[in-house]
N, C-alpha and C positions, 0 to 999 in steps of 0.2 A: 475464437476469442484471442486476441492479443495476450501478451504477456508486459508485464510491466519494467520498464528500464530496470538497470542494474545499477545496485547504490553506487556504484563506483562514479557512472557515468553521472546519475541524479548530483553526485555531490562536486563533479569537477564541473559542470553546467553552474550551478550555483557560485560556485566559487568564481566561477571568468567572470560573474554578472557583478559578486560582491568585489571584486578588482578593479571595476568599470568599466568593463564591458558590456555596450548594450547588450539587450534581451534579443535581439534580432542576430546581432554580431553571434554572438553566443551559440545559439539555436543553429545559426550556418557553422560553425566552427566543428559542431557535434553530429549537425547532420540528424536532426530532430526537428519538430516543427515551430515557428515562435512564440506557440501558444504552449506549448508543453513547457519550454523555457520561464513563461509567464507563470503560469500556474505552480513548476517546482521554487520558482523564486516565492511566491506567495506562500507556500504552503511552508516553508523555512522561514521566513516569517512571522508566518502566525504560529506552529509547532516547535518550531528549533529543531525539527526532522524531515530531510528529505525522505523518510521512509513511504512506502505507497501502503494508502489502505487497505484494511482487511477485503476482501473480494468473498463473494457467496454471500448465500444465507446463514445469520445469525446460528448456530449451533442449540441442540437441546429445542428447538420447535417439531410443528411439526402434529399432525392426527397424535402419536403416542409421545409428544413434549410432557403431559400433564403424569402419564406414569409410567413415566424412566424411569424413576427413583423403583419401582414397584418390581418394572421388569427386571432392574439393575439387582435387587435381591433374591430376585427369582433363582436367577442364573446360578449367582454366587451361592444361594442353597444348596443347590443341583451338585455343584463344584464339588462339594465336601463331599 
């Protein structure tokens, strides 16, 4: 699995594009593809954040999602 750009790059990308530099220009400039250019301009945008999404599964699912809370006191019992 890939890793996701680094905000530095995500935001100096954005910026050549908000300067007017095409999307295409841009994307050669950085040496990314011009659809990642596309998509980070969209997504600043629409968010006001080049930041990348959360990545995995949601957190707390899951066969024992329903009692964490239960095992989580269990432990904490134990603890003392």
């Amino acid at each position: 699995m890939s890793r996701a750009y680094s905000l530095d790059l995500r935001q100096r990308i954005v910026d050549a594009i908000t300067q007017g530099e095409t999307r295409r220009a841009a994307a050669a400039a950085f040496k990314v593809s011009p659809a990642t250019a596309v998509r980070l301009k969209q997504r600043a945008d629409r968010t006001g954040s080049v930041e990348p999404s959360r990545r995995g599964r949601p957190g707390g699912g899951g066969k024992l999602g329903p009692y964490q809370d239960a095992i989580i006191a269990e432990v904490e019992a134990q603890a003392e």
